[in-house]
C-alpha angles and dihedrals in degrees: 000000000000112000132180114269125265092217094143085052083037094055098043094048091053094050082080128069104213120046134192105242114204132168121253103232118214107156086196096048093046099041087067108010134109119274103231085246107051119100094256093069092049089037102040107017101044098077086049105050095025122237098283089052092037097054090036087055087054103051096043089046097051096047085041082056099050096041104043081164094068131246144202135264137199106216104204093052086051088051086044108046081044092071082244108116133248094274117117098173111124093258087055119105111240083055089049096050084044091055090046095049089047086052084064099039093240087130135020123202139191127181093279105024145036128211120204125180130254094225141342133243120242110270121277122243096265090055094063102083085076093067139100113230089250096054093041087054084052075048096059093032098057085041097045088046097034094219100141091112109079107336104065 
């Protein structure tokens, strides 16, 4: 689901070098969702997010999977070891991939901490357009087959 931005949360957020990374918690997401790291998010996901939040997705989703305690994240390192420069100005582009994965809810943020889902759920009806035919027939099959929980 498409949501309005959180660039103000966003902003402030990036106006500190170090954030606290937790996990967005959703049981029923994540009970048949997608991992950050299965072929559905980079399939299915990717035309719809776009490659700098898709990648970013799947770096904070993973480390918000293996540290369900939280951690903490340098944010210039994360800009930097994405290929994405050292600029967290709003026009920069880590800031910009954040915005576009809040508009998806995908994050949330407040001014000290960031939440990042688990997993995603497969893509709603009205998400499909973005997608090549060969991506839209991964689509059917995952949901024909409903394998969106682990496997993917």
């Amino acid at each position: 689901m498409e949501r309005e931005a959180t660039l103000p949360s966003i902003e402030k957020l990036t106006n500190r070098p170090f954030i606290d990374l937790l996990p967005l918690i959703d049981p029923a997401i994540e009970a048949d969702g997608c991992n950050p790291r299965s072929q559905y998010v980079e399939v299915c996901w990717l035309p719809v997010l776009g490659p700098t939040a898709t990648l970013l997705y799947r770096r904070l989703g993973t480390w918000a999977e293996a540290q369900p305690e939280g951690s903490e994240v340098d944010l210039v390192d994360l800009s930097l070891s994405l290929g994405l420069g050292e600029s967290l100005a709003p026009d920069g582009l880590l800031p910009q991939a954040l915005g576009r994965l809040g508009r998806y809810d995908i994050i949330r943020c407040d001014r000290d901490s960031l939440a990042v889902r688990r997993a995603l759920p497969l893509l709603e009806e009205h998400q499909l357009g973005r997608l090549s035919f060969s991506a839209y027939q991964f689509h059917r099959q995952c949901v024909q087959h409903h394998i969106g929980r682990t496997a993917l």
